[in-house]
C-alpha positions as a Python dict, from the first residue, in 0.01 Angstrom:
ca = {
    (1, 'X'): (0, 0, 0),
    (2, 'X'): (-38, -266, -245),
    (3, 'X'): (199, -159, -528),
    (4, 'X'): (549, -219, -310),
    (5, 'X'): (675, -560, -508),
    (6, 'X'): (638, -861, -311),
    (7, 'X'): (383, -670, -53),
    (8, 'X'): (193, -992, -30),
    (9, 'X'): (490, -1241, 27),
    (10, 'X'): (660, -965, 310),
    (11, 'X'): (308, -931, 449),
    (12, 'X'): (300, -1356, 481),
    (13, 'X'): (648, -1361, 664),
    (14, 'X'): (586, -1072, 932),
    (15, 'X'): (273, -1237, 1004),
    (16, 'X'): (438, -1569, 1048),
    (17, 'X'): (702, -1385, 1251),
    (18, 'X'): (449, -1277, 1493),
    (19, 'X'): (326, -1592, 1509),
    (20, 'X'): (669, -1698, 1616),
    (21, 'X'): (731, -1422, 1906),
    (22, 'X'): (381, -1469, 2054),
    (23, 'X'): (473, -1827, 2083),
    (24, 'X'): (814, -1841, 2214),
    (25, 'X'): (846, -1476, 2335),
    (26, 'X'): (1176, -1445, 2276),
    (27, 'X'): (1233, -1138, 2442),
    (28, 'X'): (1132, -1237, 2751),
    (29, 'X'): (1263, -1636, 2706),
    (30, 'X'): (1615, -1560, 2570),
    (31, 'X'): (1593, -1798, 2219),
    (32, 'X'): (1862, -1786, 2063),
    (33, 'X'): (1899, -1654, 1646),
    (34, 'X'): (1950, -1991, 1572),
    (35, 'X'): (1624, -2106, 1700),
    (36, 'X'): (1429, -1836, 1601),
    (37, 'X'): (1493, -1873, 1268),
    (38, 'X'): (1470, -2245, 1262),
    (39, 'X'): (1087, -2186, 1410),
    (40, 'X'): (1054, -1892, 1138),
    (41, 'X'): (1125, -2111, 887),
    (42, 'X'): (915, -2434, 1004),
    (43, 'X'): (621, -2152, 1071),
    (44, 'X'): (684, -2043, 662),
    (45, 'X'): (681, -2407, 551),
    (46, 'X'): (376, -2506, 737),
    (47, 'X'): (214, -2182, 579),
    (48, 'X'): (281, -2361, 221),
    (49, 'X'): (621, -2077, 151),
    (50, 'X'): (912, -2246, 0),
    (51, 'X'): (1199, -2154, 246),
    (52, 'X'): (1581, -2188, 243),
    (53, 'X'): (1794, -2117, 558),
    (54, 'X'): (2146, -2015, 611),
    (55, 'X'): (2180, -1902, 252),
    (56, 'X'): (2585, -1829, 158),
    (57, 'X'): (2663, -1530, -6),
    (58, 'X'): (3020, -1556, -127),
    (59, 'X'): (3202, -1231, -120),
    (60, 'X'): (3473, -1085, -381),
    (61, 'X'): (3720, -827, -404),
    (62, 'X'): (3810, -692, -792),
    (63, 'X'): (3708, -1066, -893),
    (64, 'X'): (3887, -1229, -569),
    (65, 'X'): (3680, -1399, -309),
    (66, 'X'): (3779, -1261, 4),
    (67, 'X'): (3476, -1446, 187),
    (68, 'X'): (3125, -1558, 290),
    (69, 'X'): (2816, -1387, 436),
    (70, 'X'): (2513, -1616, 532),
    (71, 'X'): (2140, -1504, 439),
    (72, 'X'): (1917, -1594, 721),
    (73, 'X'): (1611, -1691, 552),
    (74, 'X'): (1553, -1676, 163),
    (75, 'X'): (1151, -1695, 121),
    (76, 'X'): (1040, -1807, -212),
    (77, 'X'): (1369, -1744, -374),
    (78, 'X'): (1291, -1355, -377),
    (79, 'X'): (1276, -1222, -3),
    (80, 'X'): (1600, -1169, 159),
    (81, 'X'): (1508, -1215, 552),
    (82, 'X'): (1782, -1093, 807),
    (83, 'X'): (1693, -1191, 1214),
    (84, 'X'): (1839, -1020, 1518),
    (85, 'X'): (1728, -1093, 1859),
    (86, 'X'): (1881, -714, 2008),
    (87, 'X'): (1747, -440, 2169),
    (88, 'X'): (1696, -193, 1907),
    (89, 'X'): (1837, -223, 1484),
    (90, 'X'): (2098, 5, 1426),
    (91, 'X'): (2208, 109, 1132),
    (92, 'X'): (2470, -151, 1088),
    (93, 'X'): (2200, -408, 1085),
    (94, 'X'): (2047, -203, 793),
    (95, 'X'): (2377, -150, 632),
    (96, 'X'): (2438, -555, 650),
    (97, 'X'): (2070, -629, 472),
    (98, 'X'): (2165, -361, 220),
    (99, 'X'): (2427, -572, 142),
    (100, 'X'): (2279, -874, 116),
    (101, 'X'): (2047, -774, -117),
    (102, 'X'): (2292, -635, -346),
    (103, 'X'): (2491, -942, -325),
    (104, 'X'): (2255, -1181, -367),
    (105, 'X'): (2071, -995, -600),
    (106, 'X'): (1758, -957, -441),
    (107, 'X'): (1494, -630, -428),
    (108, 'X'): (1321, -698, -131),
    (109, 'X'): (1455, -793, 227),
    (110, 'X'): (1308, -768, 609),
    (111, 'X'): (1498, -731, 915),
    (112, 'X'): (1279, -891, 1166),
    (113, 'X'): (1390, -819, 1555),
    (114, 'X'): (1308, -1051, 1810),
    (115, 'X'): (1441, -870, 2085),
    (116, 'X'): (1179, -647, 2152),
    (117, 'X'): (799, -705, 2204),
    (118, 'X'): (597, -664, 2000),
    (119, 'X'): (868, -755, 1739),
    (120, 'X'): (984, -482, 1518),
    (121, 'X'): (1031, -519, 1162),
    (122, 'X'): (1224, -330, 887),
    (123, 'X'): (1165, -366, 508),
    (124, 'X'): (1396, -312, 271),
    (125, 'X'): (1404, -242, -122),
    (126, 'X'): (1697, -272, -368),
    (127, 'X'): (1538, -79, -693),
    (128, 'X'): (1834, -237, -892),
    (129, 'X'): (1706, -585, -824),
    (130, 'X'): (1372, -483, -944),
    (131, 'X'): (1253, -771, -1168),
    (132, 'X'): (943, -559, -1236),
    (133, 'X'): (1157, -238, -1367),
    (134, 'X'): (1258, -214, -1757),
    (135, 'X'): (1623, -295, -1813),
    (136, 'X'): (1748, 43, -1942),
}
């Protein structure tokens, strides 16, 4: 399905994200988020993606900041990418993307699990983020 926005890019990062579990098997080896996402994004950069890590999210309350949230990955300043190294995503782990991406103002995000084998992958879309979509 070629029309979802960014289908390309997310396509580029779950393929570099296997890359990464075949080679360190995380699941089996017990890596740690930290260095799974540092290999993620050194597998991205190698690939010729423009990649920032640890990406701060600074949170507010009517105008107040009542703290910080930290983006995993930001690919090519448009793909929100969220890593967990757990048994199974719940719904909290979707909840937490969600809110990334309306924070940070982004309309397409991947939750990438390293905890299983073969890795499992979630994609997420914020239609309001939509660069593509009219302004109404």
């Amino acid at each position: 399905m070629s029309d979802y926005l960014y289908h390309d890019l997310t396509g580029a990062i779950i393929q570099a994200a296997y890359a990464v579990a075949r080679t360190l098997r995380p699941a089996q080896h017990g890596h740690r988020e930290t260095q799974l996402r540092a290999a993620l994004a050194l597998e991205l950069t190698q690939r010729g993606y423009q990649v920032q890590q640890e990406v701060p999210l600074h949170r507010a309350y009517q105008g107040n900041p009542i703290g910080a949230a930290r983006v995993d990955l930001v690919v090519e300043q448009c793909v929100a990418v969220e890593l967990k190294r757990t048994r199974r995503l719940t719904e909290q782990d979707v909840a937490q993307l969600r809110g990334y991406l309306r924070e940070g103002g982004w309309a397409v995000g991947l939750l990438l699990n390293f905890g299983v084998f073969p890795l499992a992958t979630r994609r997420l879309y914020q239609a309001e983020n939509d660069p593509t979509q009219a302004a109404h």
